[in-house]
C-alpha positions as CSV (number, residue, x, y, z in Angstrom):
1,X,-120.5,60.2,-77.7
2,X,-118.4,60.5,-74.1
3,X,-116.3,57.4,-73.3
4,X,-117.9,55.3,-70.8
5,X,-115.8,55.4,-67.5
6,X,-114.2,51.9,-67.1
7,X,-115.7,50.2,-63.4
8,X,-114.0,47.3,-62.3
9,X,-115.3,43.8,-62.0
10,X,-118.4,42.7,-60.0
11,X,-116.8,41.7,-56.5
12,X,-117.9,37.8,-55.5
13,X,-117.0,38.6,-51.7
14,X,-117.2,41.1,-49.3
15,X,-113.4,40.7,-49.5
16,X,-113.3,41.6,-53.3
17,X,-116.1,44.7,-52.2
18,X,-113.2,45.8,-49.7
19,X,-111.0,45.8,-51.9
20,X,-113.0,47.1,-54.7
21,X,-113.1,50.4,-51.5
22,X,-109.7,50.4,-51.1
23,X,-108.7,51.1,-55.0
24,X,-111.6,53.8,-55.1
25,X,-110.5,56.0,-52.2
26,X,-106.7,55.6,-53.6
27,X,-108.0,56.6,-57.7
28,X,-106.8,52.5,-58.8
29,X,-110.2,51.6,-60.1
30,X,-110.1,54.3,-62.8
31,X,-106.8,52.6,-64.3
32,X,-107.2,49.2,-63.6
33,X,-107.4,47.5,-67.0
34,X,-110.9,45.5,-66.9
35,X,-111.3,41.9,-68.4
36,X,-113.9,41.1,-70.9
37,X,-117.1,40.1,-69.0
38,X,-121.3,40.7,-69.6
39,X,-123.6,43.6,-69.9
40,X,-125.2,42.1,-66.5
41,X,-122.0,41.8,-64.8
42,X,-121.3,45.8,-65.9
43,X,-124.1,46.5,-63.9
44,X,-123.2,44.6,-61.0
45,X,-120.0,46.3,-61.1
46,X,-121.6,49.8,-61.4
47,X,-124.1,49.2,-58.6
48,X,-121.4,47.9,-56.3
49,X,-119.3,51.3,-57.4
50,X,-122.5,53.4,-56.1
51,X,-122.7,51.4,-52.9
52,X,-119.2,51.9,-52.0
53,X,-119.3,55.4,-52.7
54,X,-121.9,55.6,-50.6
55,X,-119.8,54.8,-47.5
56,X,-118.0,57.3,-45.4
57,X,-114.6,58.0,-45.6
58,X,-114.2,56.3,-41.9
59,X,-116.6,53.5,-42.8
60,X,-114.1,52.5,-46.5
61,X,-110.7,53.0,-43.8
62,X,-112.3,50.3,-41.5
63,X,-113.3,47.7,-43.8
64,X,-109.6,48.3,-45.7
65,X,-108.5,47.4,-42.1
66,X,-110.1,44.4,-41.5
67,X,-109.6,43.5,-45.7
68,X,-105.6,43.7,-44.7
69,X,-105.6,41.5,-41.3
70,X,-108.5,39.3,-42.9
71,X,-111.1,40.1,-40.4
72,X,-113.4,40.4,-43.3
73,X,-116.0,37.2,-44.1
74,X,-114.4,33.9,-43.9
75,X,-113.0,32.5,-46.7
76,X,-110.7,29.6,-47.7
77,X,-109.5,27.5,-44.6
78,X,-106.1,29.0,-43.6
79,X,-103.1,27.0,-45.0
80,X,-100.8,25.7,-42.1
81,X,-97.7,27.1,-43.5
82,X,-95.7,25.5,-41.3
83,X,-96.1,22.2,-43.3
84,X,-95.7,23.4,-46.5
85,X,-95.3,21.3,-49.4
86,X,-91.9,22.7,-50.3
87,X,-91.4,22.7,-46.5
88,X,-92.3,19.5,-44.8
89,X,-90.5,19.2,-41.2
90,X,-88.2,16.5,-41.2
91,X,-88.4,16.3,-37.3
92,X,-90.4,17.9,-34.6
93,X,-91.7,18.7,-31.3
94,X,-94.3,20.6,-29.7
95,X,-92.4,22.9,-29.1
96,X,-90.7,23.1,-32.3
97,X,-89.7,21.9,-35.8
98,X,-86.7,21.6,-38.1
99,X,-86.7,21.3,-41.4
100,X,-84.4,20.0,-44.0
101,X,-83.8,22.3,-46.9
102,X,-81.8,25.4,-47.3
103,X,-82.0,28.2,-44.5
104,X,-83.3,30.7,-46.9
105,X,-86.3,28.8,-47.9
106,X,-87.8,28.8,-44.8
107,X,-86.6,32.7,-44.2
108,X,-88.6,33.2,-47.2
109,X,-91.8,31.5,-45.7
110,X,-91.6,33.5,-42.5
111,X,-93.7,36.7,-41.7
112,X,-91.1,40.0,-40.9
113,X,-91.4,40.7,-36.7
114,X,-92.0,37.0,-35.5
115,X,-88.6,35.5,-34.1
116,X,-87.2,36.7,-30.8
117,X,-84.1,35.5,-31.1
118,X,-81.1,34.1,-33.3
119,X,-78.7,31.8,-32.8
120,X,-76.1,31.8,-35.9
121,X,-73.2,28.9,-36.1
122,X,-72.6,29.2,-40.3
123,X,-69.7,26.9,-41.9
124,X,-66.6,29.0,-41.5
125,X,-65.8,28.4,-45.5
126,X,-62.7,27.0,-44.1
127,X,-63.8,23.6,-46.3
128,X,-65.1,21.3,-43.8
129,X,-67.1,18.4,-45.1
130,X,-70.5,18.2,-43.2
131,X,-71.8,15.7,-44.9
132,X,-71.9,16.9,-48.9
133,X,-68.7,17.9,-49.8
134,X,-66.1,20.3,-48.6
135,X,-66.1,22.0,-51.7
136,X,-69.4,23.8,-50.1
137,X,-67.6,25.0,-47.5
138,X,-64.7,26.7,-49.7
139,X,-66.1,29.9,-51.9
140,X,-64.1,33.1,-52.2
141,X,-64.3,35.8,-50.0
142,X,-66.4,38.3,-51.7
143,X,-68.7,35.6,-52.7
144,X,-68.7,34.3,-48.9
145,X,-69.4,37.8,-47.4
146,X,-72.4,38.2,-50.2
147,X,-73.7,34.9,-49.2
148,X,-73.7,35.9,-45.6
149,X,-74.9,39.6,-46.5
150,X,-78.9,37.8,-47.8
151,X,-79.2,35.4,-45.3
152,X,-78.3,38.0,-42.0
153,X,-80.9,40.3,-44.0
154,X,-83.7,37.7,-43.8
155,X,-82.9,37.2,-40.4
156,X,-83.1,40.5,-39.4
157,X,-86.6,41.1,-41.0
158,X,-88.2,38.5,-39.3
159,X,-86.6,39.4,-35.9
160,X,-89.0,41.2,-33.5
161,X,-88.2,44.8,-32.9
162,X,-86.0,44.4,-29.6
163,X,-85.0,41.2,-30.5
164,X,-80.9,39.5,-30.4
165,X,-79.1,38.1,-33.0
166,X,-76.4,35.9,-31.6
167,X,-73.7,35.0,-34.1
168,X,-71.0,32.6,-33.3
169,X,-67.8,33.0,-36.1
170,X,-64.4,33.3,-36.0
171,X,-62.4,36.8,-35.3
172,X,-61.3,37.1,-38.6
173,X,-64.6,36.8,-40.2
174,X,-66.7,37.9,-36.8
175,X,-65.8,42.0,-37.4
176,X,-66.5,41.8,-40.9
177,X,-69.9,40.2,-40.3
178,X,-70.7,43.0,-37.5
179,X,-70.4,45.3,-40.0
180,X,-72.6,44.0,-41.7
181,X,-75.2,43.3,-38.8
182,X,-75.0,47.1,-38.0
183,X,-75.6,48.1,-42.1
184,X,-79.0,45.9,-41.4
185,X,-79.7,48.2,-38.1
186,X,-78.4,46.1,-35.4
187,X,-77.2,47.7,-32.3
188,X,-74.1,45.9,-30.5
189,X,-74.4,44.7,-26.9
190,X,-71.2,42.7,-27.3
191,X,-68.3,40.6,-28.2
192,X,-68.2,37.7,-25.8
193,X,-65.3,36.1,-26.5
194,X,-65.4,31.9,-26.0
195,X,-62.2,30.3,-25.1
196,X,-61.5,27.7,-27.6
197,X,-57.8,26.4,-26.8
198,X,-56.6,23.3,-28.7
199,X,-55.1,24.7,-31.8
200,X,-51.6,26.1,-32.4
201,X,-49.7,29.2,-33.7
202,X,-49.5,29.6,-37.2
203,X,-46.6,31.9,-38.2
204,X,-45.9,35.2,-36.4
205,X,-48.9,35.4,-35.1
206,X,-50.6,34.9,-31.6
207,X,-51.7,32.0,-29.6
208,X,-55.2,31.7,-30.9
209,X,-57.7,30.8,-27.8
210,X,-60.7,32.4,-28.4
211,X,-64.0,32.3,-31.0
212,X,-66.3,35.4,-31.4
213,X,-70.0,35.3,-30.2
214,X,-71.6,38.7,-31.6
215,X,-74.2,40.1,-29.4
216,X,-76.8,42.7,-31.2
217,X,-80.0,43.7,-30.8
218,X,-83.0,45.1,-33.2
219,X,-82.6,48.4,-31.2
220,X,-83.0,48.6,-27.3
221,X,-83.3,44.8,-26.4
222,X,-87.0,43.7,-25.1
223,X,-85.7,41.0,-22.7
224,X,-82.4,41.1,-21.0
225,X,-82.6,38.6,-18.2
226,X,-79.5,38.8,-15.9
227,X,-77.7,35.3,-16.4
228,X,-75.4,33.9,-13.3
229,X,-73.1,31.2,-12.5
230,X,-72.0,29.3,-9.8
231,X,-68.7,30.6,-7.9
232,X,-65.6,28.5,-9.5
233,X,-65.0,26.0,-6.8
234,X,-62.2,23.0,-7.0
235,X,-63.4,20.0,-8.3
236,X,-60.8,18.2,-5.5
237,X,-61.5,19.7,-2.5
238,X,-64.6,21.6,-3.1
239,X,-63.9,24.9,-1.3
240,X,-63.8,28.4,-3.9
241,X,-60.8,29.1,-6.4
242,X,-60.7,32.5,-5.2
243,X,-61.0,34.4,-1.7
244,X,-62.5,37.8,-3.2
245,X,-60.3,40.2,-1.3
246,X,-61.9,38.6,2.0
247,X,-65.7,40.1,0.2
248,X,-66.7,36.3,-0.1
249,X,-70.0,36.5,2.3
250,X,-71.2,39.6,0.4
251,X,-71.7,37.5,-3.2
252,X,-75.0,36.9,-4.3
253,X,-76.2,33.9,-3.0
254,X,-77.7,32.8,-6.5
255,X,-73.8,33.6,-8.3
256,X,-71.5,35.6,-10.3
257,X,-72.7,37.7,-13.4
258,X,-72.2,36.6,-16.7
259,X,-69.4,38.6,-18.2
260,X,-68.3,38.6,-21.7
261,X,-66.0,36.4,-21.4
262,X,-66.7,32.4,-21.1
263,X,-64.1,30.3,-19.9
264,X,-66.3,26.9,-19.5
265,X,-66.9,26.7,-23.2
266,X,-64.4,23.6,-24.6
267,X,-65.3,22.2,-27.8
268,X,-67.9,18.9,-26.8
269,X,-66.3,15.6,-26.8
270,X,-68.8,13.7,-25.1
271,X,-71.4,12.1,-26.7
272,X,-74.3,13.5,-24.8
273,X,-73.3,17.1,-26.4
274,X,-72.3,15.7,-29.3
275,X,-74.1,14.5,-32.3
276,X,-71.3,14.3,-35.2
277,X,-68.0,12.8,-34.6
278,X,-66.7,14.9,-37.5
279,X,-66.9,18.1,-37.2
280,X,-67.1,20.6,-33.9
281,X,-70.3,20.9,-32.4
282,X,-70.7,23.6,-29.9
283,X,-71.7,22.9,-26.1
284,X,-75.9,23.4,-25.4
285,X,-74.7,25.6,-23.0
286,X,-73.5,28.1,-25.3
287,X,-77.0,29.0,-27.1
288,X,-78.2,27.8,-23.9
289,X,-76.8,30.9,-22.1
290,X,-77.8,33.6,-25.0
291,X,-81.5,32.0,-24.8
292,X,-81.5,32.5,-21.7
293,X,-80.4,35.8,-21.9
294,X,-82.1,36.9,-24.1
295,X,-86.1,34.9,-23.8
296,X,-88.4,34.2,-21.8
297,X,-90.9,31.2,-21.7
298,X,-92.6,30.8,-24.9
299,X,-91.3,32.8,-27.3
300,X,-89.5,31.6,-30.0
301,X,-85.5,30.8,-31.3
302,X,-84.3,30.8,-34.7
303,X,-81.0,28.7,-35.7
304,X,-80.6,28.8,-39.7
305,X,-78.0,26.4,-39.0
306,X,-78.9,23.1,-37.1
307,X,-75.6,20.9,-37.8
308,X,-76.0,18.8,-34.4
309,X,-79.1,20.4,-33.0
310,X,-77.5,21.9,-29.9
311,X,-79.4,25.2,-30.1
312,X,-83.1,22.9,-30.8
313,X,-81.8,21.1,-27.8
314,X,-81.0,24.4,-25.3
315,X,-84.3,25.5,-26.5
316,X,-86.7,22.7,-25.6
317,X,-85.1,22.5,-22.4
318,X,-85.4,25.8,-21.7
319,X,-89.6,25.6,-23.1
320,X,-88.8,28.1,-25.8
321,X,-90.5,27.5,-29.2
322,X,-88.0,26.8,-31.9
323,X,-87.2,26.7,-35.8
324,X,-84.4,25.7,-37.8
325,X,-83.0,24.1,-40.9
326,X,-80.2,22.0,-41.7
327,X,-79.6,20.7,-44.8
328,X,-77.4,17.7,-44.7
329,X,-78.8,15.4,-42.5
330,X,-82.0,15.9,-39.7
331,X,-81.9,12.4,-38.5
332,X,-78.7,13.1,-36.3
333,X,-80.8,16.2,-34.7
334,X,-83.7,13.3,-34.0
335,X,-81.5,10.9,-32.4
336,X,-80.0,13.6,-30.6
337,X,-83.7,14.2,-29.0
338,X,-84.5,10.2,-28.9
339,X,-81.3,9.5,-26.6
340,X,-81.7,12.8,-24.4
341,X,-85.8,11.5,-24.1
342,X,-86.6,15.1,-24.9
343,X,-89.2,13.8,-27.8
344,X,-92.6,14.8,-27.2
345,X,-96.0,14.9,-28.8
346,X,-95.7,16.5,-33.0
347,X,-97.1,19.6,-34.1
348,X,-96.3,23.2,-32.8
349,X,-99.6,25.1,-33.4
350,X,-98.2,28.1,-31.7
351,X,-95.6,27.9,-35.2
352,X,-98.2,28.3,-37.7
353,X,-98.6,31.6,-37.4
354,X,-95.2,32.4,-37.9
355,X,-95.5,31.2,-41.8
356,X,-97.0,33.3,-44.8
357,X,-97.1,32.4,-48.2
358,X,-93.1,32.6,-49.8
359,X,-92.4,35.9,-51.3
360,X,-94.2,36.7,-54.8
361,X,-90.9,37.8,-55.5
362,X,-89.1,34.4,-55.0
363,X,-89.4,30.8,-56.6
364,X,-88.4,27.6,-54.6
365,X,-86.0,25.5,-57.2
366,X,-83.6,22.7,-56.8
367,X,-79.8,23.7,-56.8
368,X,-78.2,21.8,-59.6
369,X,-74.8,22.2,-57.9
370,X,-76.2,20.1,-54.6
371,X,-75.0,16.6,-53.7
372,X,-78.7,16.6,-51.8
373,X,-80.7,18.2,-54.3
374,X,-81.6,20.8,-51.7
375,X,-83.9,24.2,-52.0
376,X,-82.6,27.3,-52.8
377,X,-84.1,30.9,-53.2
378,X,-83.5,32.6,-56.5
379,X,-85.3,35.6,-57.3
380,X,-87.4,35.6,-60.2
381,X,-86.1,38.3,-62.3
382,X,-83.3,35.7,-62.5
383,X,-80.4,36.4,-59.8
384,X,-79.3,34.7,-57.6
385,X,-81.2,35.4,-53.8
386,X,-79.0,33.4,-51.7
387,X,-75.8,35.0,-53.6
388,X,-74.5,31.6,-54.7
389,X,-75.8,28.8,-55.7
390,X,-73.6,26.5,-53.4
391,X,-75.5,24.7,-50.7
392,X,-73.7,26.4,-47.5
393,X,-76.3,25.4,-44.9
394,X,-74.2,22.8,-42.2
C-alpha cells in the first residue's frame, strides 16, 4: 500500500491558511513534521490543502503579502512594545522615552530601518565612575573594541537607509571606531573636530585641544539641512571679530556655515547644561547641532548612551521624537526635564511602532557582574552578544 502524503495541520485562521499557502508554493508542507491529531482534523487539513491549491499563483503571492505585514484577519491586540515588561521607561515625554537598562536591550527590541539618527557619547574605558564602579569603565583594548564592534552593529541596523551616525570619542579611539563604522557600510561625511582645552601635555607629545565627532551616513544622507551661526562678535563692544577682507555686507544675512571645526564647544559647567557634577557632560548644543543637521521635525534620535540627557534634551527642543537608555541612573535625566519645564504629557504613540518582539535569537538576563543588576543581551547558543558581560552603558 502507497504511503499517505503527510498534509499539515488544519489552519484555525485565515493567518494559519496563509501560511499553510506560503509553505505549499515553496515545497515546506511536504517536510514539515506533523503532530499527532484526529482522523477529522486530517480531513480538515486535506480540504484546506485542495482549497489552497486551488488559488492562483498571483492570488497565494498576495495573501503571503498581507500574511507578512499582518494585513490578514485581526488577531491578538498589538503589544505596545514600547512598554515592554523587560523594558518599562523609567522617564518620558511625548515626544519620547528613556529607559533604564542596557543599550543593547532596547537595540534588540527595535525593528531594522526605524531611527534617523544617532547620537553616540560611550565611556571612554578610561575608568571613570558613573555611578557603578570605575572598574566598568576599564576593559582591555580588544575586549573594548569588541564591545563597541555589537553595539555600532545594532545601531546601524535599525538606522534608516540615509540616515547619520554621530559618534563623539576621543582621537585615539575615534579612527579605530571609523573603521569599524565603515566595515558596517557607513559612508564618512566627516571628522568635526570639537575644541576641548583644559588638559595638559603628557610626555612628548602635543598640546591636546580637540575631541572627535564622527560624521557617517547609511549611504547618501536623506536630510542634510545647512546649519549656520551667528558672525563672532565681541562680547565688549559688540561690533564683529573680523572685517572679512572688507566682504562684510555680502555675508548671509542668516550667518556663517557650519564648518567642521567647532570652537564654541567648552566642557558645561553650568548647571542648566549640566546634570552630574562628576563626570563631563557635553553642551545640548553639540547633539543639538548634528540633530539639526541631520532631522527634520518628527523623526526620531537615538542616544544608546543618556548619561546627563543632553541629547533627550536637544531633541525635545528641537520636536524630534527620541529614545535612549542609560543605565545608571534616569532620575538625573528627569530632573534635568523638571528644572528646564520641558516635561510634557506621557506616552509617545508615534514610538510604538518602532518596537518588535526581541530577537528569537536573544534572551534578556540579569548581568551577575552589575552593581545595578542591569539587562544584558546574550545570545542563546551561549556567547556573549554584547561582547562582555561588564555593564558599559554611562
Amino acid at each position: 500500500m502507497p504511503k499517505r502524503r503527510k498534509t499539515p495541520d488544519r489552519p484555525r485562521d485565515v493567518n494559519q491558511l496563509a501560511k499553510l499557502i506560503v509553505d505549499i508554493s515553496t515545497g515546506q508542507a511536504e517536510d514539515a513534521e506533523p503532530e499527532p491529531r484526529s482522523p477529522r482534523s486530517k480531513r480538515a487539513a486535506k480540504a484546506a490543502a485542495a482549497r489552497a491549491e486551488k488559488l492562483s499563483a498571483k492570488r497565494r503571492r498576495a495573501i503571503a503579502r498581507k500574511a507578512a505585514t499582518g494585513a490578514l484577519a485581526p488577531g491578538p491586540k498589538p503589544v505596545d512594545y514600547w512598554r515592554m515588561p523587560s523594558l518599562r521607561p523609567a522617564f518620558s515625554t511625548k515626544l519620547g522615552a528613556v529607559y533604564q537598562a542596557n543599550c543593547l536591550d532596547l537595540l534588540a527590541a527595535l525593528r531594522s530601518d526605524v531611527i534617523d539618527t544617532v547620537f553616540a557619547d560611550p565611556p571612554f574605558n578610561i575608568g571613570k565612575d558613573y555611578g557603578n564602579g570605575s572598574h566598568h569603565d576599564r576593559m582591555g583594548e580588544s575586549e573594548y573594541l569588541a564591545w563597541c564592534s555589537t553595539w555600532i552593529r545594532e545601531c546601524v541596523r535599525v538606522l534608516q537607509p540615509g540616515g547619520a551616525f554621530f559618534l563623539y570619542h576621543l582621537p585615539q579611539q575615534a579612527y579605530r571606531l571609523a573603521a569599524q563604522l565603515e566595515a558596517n557600510g557607513m559612508t564618512f561625511r566627516h571628522w568635526i573636530a570639537l575644541a576641548m582645552k583644559g588638559t595638559f601635555p603628557r610626555g612628548r607629545k602635543l598640546y591636546p585641544a580637540h575631541y572627535a565627532l564622527l560624521y557617517f551616513t547609511k549611504g547618501d544622507p536623506k536630510t542634510f539641512n545647512r546649519v549656520r551661526l551667528p558672525v563672532p562678535a565681541c562680547r565688549h563692544c559688540g561690533k564683529d571679530l573680523k572685517d572679512y577682507g572688507g566682504h562684510r555686507k555680502y555675508l548671509n544675512p542668516l550667518g556663517l556655515n557650519l564648518t567642521d571645526f567647532w570652537d564654541d564647544t567648552s566642557p558645561a559647567r553650568h548647571s542648566t547644561v549640566k546634570a552630574r557634577w562628576h563626570v563631563n557632560e557635553l553642551k545640548p548644543k553639540i547633539p543639538g547641532r548634528c540633530i539639526e543637521m541631520s532631522t527634520n521635525a518628527g523623526e526620531v534620535v537615538l542616544d544608546p548612551f543618556g548619561g546627563g540627557g543632553s541629547t533627550y534634551q536637544a531633541a525635545e527642543e528641537a520636536g524630534r521624537n527620541w529614545l535612549g537608555t542609560e543605565i545608571v541612573d534616569c532620575s538625573l535625566i528627569a530632573d534635568r526635564f523638571e528644572r528646564l519645564s520641558l516635561t510634557s504629557k506621557k506616552g509617545p504613540p508615534p514610538l510604538a511602532a518602532k518596537f518588535t518582539e526581541p530577537k528569537p535569537g536573544l534572551a534578556i538576563q540579569t548581568c551577575p557582574e552589575s552593581l545595578r543588576k542591569s539587562i544584558s543581551t546574550a545570545h542563546a547558543n551561549g556567547s556573549n552578544g554584547s561582547g562582555s558581560r561588564r555593564s558599559l552603558v554611562k
